[in-house]
TINU-452672 format. One record per atom (N, C-alpha, C): residue in three letters; x, y, z; residue number from 1; chain; atom name. Coordinates in nm, 4 decimals, decimal comma, always signed. Layout:
<nodes>
<node titor="ALA" c1="X" c2="Y" c3="Z" sekol="NUM" paza="A" gukol="CA"/>
...
</nodes>
This chain:
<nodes>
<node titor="UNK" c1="+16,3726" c2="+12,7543" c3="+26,6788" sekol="1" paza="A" gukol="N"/>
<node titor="UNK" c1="+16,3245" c2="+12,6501" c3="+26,7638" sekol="1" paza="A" gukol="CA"/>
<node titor="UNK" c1="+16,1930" c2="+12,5956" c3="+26,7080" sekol="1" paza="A" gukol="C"/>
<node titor="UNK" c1="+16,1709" c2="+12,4728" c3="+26,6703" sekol="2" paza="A" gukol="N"/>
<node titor="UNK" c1="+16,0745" c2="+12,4127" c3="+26,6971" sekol="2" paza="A" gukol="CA"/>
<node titor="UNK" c1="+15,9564" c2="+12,4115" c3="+26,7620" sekol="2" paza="A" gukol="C"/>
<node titor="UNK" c1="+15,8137" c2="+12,4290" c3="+26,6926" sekol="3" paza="A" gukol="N"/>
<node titor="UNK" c1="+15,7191" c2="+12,4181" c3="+26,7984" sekol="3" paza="A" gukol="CA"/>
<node titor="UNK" c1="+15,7064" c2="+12,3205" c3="+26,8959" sekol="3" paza="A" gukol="C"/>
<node titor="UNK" c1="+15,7018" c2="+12,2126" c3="+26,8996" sekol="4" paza="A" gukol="N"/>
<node titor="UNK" c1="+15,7428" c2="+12,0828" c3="+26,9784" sekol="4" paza="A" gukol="CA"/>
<node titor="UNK" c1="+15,8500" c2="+12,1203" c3="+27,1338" sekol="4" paza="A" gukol="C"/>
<node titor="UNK" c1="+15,9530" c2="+12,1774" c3="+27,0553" sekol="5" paza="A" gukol="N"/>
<node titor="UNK" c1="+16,1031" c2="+12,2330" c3="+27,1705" sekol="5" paza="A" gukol="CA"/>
<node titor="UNK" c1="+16,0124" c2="+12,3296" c3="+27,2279" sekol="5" paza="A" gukol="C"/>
<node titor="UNK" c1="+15,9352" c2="+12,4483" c3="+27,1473" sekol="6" paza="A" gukol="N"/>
<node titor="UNK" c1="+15,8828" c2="+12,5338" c3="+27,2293" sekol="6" paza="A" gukol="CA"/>
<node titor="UNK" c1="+15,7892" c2="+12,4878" c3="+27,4064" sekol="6" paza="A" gukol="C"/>
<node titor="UNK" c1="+15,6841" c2="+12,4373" c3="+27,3357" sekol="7" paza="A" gukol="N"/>
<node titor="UNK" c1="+15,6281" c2="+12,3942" c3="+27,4062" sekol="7" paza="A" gukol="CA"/>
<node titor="UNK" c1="+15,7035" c2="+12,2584" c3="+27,5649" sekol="7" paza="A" gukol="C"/>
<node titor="UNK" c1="+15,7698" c2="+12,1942" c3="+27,5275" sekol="8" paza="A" gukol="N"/>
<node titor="UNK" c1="+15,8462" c2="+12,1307" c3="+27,6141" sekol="8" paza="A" gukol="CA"/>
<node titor="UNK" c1="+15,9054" c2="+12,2280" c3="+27,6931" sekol="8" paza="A" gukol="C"/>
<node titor="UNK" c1="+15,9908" c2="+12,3203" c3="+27,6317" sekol="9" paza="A" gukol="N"/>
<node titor="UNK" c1="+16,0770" c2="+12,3917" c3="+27,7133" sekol="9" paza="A" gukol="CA"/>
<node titor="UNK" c1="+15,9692" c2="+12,4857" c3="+27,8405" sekol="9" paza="A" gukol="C"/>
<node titor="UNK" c1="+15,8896" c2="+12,5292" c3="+27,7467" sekol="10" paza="A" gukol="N"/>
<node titor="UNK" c1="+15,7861" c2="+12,6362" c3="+27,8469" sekol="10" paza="A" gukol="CA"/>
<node titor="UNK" c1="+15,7304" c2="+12,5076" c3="+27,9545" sekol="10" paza="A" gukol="C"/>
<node titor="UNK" c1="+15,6368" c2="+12,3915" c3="+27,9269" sekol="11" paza="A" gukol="N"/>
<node titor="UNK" c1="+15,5870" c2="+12,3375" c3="+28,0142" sekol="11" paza="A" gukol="CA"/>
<node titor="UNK" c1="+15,7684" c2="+12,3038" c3="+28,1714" sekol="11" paza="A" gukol="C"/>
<node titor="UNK" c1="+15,8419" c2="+12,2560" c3="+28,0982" sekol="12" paza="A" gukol="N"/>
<node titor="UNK" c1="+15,9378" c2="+12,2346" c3="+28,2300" sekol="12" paza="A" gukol="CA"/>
<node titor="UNK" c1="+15,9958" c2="+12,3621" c3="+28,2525" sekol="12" paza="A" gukol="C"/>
<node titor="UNK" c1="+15,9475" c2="+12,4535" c3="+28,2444" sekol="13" paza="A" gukol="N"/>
<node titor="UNK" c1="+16,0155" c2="+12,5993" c3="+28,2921" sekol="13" paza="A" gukol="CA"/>
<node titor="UNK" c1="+15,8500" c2="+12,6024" c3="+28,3959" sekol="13" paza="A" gukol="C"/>
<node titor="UNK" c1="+15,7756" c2="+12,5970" c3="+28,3525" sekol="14" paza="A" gukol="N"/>
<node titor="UNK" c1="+15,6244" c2="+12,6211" c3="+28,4720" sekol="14" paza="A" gukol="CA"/>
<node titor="UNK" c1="+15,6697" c2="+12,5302" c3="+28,5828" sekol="14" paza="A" gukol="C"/>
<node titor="UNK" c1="+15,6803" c2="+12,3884" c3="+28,5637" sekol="15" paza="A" gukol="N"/>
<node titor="UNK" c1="+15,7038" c2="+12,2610" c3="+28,6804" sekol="15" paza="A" gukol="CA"/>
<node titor="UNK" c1="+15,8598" c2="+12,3549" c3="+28,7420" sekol="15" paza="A" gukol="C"/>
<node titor="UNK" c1="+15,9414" c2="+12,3677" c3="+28,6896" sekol="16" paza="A" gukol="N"/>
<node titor="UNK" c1="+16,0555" c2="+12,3980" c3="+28,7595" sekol="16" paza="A" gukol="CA"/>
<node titor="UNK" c1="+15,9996" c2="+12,5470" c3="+28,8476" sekol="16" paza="A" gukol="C"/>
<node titor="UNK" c1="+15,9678" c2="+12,6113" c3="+28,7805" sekol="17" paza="A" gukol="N"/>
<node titor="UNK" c1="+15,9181" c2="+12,7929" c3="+28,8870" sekol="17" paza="A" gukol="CA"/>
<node titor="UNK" c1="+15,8492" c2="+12,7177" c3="+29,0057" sekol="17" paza="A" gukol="C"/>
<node titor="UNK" c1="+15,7115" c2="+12,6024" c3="+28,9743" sekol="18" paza="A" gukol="N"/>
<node titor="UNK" c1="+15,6274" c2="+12,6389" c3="+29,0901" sekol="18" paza="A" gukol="CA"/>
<node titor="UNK" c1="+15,6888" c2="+12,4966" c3="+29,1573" sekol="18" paza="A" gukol="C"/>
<node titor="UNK" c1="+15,7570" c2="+12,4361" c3="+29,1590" sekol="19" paza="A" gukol="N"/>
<node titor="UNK" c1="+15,8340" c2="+12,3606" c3="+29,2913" sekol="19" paza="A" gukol="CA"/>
<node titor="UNK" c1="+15,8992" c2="+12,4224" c3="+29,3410" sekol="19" paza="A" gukol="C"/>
<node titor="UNK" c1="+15,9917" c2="+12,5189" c3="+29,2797" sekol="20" paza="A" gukol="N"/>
<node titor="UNK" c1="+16,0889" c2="+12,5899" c3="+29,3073" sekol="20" paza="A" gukol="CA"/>
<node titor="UNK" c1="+15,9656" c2="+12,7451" c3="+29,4540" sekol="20" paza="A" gukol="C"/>
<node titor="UNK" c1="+15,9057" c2="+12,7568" c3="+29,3631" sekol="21" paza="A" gukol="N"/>
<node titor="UNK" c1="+15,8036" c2="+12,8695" c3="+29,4492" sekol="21" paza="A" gukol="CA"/>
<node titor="UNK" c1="+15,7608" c2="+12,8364" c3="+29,6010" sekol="21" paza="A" gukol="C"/>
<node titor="UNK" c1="+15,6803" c2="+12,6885" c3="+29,5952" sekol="22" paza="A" gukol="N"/>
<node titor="UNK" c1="+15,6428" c2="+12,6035" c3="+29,6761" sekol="22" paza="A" gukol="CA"/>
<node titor="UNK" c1="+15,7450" c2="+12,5438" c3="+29,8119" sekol="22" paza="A" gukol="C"/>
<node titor="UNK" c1="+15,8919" c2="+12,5483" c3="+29,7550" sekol="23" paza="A" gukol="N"/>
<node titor="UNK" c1="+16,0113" c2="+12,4754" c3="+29,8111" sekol="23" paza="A" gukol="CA"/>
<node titor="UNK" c1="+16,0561" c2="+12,6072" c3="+29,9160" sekol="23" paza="A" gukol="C"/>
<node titor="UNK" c1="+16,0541" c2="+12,7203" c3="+29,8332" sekol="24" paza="A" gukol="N"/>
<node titor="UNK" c1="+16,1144" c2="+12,8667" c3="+29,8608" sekol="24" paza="A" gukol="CA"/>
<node titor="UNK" c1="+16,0193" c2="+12,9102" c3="+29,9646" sekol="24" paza="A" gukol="C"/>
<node titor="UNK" c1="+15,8818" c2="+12,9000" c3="+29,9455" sekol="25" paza="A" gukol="N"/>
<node titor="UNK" c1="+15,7821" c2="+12,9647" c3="+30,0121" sekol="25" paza="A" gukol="CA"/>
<node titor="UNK" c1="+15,7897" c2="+12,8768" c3="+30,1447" sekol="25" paza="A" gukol="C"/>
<node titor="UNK" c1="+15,7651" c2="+12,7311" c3="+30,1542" sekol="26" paza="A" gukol="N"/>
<node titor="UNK" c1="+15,8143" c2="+12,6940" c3="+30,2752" sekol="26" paza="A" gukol="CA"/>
<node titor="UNK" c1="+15,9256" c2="+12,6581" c3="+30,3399" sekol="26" paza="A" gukol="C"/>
<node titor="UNK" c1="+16,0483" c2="+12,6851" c3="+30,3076" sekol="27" paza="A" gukol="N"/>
<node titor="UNK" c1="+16,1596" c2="+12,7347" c3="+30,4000" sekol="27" paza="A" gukol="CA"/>
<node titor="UNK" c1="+16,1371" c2="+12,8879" c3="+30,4599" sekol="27" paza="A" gukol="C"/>
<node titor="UNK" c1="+16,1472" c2="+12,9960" c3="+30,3221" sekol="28" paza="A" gukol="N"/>
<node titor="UNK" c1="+16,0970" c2="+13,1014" c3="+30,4300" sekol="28" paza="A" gukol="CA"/>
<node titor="UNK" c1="+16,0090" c2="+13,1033" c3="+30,5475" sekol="28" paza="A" gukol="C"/>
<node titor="UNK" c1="+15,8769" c2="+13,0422" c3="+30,5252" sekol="29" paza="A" gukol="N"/>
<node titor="UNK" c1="+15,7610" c2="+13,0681" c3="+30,6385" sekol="29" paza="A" gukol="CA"/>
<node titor="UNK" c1="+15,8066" c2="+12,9288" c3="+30,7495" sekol="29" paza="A" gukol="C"/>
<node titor="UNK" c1="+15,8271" c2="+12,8475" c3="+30,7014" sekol="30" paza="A" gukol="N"/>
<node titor="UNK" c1="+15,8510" c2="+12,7449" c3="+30,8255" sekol="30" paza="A" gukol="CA"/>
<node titor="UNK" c1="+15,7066" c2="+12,6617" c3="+30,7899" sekol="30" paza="A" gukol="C"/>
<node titor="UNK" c1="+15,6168" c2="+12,6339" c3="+30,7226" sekol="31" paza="A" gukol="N"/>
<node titor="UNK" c1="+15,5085" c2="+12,5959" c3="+30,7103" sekol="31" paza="A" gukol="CA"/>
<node titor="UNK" c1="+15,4583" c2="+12,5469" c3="+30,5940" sekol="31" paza="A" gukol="C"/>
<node titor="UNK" c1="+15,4458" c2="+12,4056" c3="+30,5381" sekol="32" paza="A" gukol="N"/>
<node titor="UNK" c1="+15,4028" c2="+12,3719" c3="+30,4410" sekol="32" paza="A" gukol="CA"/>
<node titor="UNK" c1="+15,2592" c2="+12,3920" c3="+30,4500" sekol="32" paza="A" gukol="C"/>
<node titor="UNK" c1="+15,1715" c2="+12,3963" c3="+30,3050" sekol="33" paza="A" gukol="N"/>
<node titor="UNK" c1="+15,0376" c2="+12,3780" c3="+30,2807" sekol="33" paza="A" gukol="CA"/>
<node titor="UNK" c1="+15,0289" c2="+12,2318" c3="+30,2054" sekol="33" paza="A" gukol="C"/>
<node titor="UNK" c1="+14,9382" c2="+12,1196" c3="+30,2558" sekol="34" paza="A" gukol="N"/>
<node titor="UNK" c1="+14,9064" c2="+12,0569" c3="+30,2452" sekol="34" paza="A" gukol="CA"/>
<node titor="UNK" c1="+14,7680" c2="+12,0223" c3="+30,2162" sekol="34" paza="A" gukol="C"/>
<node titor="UNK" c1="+14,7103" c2="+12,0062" c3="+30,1048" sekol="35" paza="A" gukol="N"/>
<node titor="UNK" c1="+14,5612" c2="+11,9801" c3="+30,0440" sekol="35" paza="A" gukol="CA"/>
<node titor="UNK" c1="+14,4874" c2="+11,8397" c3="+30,0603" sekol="35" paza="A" gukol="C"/>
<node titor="UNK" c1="+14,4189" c2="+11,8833" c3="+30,0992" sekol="36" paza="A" gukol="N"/>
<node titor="UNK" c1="+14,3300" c2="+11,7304" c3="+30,1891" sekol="36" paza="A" gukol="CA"/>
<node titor="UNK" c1="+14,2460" c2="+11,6952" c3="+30,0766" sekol="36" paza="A" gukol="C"/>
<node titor="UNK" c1="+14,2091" c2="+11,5893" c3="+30,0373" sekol="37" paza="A" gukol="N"/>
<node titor="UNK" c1="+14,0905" c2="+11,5577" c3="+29,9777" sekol="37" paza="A" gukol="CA"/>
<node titor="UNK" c1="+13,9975" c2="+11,5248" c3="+30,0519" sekol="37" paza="A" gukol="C"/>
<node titor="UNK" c1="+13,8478" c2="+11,6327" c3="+29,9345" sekol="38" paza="A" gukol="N"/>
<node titor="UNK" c1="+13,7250" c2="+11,6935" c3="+30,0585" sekol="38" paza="A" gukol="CA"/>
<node titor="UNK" c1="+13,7680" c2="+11,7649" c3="+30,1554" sekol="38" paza="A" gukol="C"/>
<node titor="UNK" c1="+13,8460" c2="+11,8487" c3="+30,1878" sekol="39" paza="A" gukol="N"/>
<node titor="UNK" c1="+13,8594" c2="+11,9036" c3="+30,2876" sekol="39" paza="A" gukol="CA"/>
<node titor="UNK" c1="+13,8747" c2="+12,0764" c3="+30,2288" sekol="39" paza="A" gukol="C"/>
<node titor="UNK" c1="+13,8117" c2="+12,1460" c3="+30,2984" sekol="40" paza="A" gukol="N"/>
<node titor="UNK" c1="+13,7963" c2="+12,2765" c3="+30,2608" sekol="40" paza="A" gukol="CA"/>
<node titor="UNK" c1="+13,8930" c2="+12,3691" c3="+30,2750" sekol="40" paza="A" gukol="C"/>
<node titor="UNK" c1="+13,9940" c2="+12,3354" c3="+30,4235" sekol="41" paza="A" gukol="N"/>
<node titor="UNK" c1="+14,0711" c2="+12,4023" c3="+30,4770" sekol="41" paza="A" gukol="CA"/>
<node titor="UNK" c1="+14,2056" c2="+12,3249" c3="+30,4395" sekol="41" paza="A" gukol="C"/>
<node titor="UNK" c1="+14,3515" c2="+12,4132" c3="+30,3984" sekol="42" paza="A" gukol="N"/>
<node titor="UNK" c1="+14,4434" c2="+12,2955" c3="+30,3753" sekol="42" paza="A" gukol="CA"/>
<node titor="UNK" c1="+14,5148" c2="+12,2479" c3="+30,5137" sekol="42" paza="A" gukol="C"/>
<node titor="UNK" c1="+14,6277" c2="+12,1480" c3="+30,5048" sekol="43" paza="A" gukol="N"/>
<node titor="UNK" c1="+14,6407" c2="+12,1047" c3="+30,6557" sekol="43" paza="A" gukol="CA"/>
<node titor="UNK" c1="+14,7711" c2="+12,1520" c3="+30,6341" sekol="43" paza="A" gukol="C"/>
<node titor="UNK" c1="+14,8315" c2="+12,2149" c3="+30,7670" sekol="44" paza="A" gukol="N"/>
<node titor="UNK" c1="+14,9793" c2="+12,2830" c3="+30,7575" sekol="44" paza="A" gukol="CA"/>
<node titor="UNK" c1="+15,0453" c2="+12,2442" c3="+30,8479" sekol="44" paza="A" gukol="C"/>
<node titor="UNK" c1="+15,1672" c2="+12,2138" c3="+30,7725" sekol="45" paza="A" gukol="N"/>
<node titor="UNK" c1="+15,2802" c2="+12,1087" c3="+30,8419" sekol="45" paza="A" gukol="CA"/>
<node titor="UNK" c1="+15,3749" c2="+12,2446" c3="+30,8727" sekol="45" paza="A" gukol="C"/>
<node titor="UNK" c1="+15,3841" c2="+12,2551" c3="+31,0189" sekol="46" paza="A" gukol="N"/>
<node titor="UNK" c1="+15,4944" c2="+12,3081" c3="+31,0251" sekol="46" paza="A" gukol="CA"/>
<node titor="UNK" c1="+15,6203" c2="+12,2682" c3="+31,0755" sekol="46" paza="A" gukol="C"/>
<node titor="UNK" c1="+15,7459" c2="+12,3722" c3="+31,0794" sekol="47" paza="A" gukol="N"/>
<node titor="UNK" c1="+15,8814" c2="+12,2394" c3="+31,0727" sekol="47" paza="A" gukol="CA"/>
<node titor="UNK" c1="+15,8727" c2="+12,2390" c3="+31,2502" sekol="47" paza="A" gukol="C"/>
<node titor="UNK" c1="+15,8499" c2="+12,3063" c3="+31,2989" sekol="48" paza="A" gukol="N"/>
<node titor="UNK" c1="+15,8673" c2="+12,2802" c3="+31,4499" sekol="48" paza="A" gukol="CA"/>
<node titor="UNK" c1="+15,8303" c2="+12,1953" c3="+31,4752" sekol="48" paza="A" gukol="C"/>
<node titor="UNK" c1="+15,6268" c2="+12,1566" c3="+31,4895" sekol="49" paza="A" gukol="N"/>
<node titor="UNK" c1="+15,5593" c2="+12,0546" c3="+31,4951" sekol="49" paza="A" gukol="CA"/>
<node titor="UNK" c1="+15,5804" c2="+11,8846" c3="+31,4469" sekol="49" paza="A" gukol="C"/>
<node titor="UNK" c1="+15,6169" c2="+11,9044" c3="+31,3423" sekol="50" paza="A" gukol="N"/>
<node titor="UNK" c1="+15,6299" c2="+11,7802" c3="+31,2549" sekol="50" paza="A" gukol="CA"/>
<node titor="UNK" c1="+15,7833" c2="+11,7763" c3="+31,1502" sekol="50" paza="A" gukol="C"/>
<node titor="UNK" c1="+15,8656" c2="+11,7826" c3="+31,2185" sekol="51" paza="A" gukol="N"/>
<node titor="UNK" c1="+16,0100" c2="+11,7866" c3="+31,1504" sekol="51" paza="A" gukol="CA"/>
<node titor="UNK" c1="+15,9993" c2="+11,7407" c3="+31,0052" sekol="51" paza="A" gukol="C"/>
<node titor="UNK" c1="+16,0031" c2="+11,5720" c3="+31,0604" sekol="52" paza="A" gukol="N"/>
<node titor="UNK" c1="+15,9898" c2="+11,4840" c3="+30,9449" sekol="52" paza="A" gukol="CA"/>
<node titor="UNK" c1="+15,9109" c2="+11,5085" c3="+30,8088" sekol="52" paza="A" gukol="C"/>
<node titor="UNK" c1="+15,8081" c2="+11,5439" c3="+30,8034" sekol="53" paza="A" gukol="N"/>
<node titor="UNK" c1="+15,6934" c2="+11,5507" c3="+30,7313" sekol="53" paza="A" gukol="CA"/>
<node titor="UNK" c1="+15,7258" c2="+11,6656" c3="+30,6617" sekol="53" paza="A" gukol="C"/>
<node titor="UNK" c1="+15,7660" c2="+11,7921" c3="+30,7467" sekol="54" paza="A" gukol="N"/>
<node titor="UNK" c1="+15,8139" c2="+11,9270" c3="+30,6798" sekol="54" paza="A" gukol="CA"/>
<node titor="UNK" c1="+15,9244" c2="+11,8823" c3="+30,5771" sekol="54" paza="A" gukol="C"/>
<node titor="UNK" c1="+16,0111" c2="+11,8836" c3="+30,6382" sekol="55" paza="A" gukol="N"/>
<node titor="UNK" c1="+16,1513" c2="+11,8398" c3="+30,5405" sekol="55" paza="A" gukol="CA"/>
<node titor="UNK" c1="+16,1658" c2="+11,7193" c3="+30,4225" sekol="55" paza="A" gukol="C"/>
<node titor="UNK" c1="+16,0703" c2="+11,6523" c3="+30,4426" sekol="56" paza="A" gukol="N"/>
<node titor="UNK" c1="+16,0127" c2="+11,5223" c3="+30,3596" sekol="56" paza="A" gukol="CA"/>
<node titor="UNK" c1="+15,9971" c2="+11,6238" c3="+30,2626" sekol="56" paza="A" gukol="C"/>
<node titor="UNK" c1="+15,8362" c2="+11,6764" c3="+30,2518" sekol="57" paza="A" gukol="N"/>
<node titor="UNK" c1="+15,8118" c2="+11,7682" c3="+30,1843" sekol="57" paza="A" gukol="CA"/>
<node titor="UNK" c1="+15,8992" c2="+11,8967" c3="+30,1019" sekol="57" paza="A" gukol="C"/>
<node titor="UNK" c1="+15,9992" c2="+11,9846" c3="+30,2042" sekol="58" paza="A" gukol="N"/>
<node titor="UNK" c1="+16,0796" c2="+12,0409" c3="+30,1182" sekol="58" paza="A" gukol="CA"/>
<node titor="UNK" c1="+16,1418" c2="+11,9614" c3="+30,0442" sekol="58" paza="A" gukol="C"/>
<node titor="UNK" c1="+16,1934" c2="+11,8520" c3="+30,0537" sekol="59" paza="A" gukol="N"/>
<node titor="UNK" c1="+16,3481" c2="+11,7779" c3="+29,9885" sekol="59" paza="A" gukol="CA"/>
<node titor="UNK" c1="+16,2349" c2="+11,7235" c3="+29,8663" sekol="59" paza="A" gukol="C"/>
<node titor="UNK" c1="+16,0603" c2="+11,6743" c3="+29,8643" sekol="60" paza="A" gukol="N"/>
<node titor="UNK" c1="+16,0254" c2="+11,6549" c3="+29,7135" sekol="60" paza="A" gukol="CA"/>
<node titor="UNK" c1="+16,0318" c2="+11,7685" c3="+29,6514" sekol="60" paza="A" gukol="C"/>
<node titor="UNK" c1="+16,0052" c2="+11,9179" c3="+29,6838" sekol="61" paza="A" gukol="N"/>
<node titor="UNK" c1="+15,9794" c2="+12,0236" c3="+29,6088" sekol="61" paza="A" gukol="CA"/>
<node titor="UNK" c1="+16,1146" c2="+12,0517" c3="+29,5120" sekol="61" paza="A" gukol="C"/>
<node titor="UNK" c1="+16,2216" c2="+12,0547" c3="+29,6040" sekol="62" paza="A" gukol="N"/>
<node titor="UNK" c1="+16,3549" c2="+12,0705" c3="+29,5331" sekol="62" paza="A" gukol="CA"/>
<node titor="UNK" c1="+16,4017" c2="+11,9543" c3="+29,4726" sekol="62" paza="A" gukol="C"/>
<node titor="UNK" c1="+16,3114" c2="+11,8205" c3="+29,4843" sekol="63" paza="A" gukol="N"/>
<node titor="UNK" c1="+16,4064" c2="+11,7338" c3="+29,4158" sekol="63" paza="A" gukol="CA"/>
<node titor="UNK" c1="+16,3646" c2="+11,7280" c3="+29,3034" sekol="63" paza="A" gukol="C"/>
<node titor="UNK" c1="+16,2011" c2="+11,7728" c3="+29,2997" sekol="64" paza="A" gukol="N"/>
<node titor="UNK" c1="+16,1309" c2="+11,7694" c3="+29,1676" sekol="64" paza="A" gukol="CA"/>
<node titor="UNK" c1="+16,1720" c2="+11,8259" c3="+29,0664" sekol="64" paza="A" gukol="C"/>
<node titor="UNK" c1="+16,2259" c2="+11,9666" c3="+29,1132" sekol="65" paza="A" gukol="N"/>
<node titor="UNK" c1="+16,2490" c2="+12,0748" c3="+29,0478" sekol="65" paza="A" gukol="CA"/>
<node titor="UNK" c1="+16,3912" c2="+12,0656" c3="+28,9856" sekol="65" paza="A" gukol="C"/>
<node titor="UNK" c1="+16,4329" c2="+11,9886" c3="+29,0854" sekol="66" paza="A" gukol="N"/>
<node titor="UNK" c1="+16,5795" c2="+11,9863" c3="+28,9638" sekol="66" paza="A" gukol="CA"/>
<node titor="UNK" c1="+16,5730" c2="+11,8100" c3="+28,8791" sekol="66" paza="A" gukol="C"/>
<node titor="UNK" c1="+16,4828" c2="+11,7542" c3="+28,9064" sekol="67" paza="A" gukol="N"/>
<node titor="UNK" c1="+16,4440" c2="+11,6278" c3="+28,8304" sekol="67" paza="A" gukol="CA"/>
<node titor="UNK" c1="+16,4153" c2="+11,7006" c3="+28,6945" sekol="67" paza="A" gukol="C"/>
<node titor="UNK" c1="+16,2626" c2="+11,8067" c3="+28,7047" sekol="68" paza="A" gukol="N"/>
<node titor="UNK" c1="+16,2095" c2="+11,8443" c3="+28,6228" sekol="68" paza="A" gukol="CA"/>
<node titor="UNK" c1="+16,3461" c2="+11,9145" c3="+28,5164" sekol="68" paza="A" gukol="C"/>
<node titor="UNK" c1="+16,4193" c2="+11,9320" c3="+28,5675" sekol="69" paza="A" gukol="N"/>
<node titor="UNK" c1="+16,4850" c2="+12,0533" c3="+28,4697" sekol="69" paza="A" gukol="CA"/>
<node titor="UNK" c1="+16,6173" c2="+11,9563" c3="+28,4420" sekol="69" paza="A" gukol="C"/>
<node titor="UNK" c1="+16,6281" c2="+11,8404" c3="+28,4594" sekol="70" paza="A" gukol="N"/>
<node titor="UNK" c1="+16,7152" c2="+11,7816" c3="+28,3872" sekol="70" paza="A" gukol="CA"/>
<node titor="UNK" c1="+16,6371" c2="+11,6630" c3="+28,2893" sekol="70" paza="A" gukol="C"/>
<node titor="UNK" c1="+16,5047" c2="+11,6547" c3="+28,2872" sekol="71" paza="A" gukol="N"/>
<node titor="UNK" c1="+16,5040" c2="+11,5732" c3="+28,2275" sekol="71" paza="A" gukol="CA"/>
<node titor="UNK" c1="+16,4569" c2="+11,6550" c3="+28,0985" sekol="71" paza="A" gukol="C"/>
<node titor="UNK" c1="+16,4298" c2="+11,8013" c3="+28,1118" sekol="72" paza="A" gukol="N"/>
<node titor="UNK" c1="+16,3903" c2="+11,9232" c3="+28,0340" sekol="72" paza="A" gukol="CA"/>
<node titor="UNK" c1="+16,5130" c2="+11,9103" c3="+27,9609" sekol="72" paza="A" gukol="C"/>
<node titor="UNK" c1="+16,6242" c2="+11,9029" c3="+27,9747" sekol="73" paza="A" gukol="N"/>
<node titor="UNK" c1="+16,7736" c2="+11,9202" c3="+27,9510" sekol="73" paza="A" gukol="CA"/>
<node titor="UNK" c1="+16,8222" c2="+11,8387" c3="+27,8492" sekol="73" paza="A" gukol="C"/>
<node titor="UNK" c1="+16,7562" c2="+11,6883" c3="+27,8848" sekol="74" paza="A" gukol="N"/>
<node titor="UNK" c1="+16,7347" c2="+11,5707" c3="+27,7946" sekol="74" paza="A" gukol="CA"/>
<node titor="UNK" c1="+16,6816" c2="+11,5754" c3="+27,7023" sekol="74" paza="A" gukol="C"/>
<node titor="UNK" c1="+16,5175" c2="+11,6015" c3="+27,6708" sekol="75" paza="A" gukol="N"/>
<node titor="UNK" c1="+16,4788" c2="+11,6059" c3="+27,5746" sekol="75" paza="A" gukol="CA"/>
<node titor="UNK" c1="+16,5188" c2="+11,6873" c3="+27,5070" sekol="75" paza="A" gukol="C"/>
<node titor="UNK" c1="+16,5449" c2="+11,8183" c3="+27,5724" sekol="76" paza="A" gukol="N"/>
<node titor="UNK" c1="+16,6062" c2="+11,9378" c3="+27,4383" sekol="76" paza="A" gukol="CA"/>
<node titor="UNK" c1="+16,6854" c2="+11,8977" c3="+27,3812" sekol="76" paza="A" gukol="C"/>
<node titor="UNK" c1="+16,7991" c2="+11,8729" c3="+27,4140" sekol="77" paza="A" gukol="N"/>
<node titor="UNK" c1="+16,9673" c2="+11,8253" c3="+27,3532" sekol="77" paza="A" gukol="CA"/>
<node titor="UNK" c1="+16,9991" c2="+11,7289" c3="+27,3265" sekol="77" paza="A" gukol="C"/>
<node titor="UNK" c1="+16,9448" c2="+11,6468" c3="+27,4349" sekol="78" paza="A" gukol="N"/>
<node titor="UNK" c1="+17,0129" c2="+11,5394" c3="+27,4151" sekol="78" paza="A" gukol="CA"/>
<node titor="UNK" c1="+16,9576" c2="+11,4024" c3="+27,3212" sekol="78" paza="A" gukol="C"/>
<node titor="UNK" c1="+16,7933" c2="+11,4132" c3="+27,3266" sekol="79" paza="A" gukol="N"/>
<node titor="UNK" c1="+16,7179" c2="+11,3312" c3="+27,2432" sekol="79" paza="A" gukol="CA"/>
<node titor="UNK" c1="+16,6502" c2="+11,3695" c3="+27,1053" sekol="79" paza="A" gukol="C"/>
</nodes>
């Protein structure tokens, strides 16, 4: 492998784990973390409270994550 392939492959293997982590972590708990700018404390969406906003949020984590890993898929092979 290529240093170039190396490096591609590792960076969309990090983006794919931590959406994937992020996506996983809030379905289990029921509670997204949300980071405020300037704000010290993060703001947490949970799915009871705020349906919309929760599930908004899961459906980018997982969509990222399988975005990320097909377009990982692309450059390896296919370009």
């Amino acid at each position: 492998m290529e240093d170039k392939t190396l490096f591609i492959v590792i960076g969309v293997l990090m983006i794919v784990a931590w959406t994937l982590r992020e996506g996983i972590k809030g379905l289990r708990s029921g509670v997204v973390e949300k980071t405020v700018k300037g704000s010290q404390t993060p703001r947490l969406i949970q799915r009871s409270a705020e349906p919309a906003a929760y599930w908004s949020y899961i459906g980018v984590y997982f969509g990222l994550s399988v975005g990320a890993l097909l377009v990982g898929i692309w450059l390896v092979f296919i370009k």
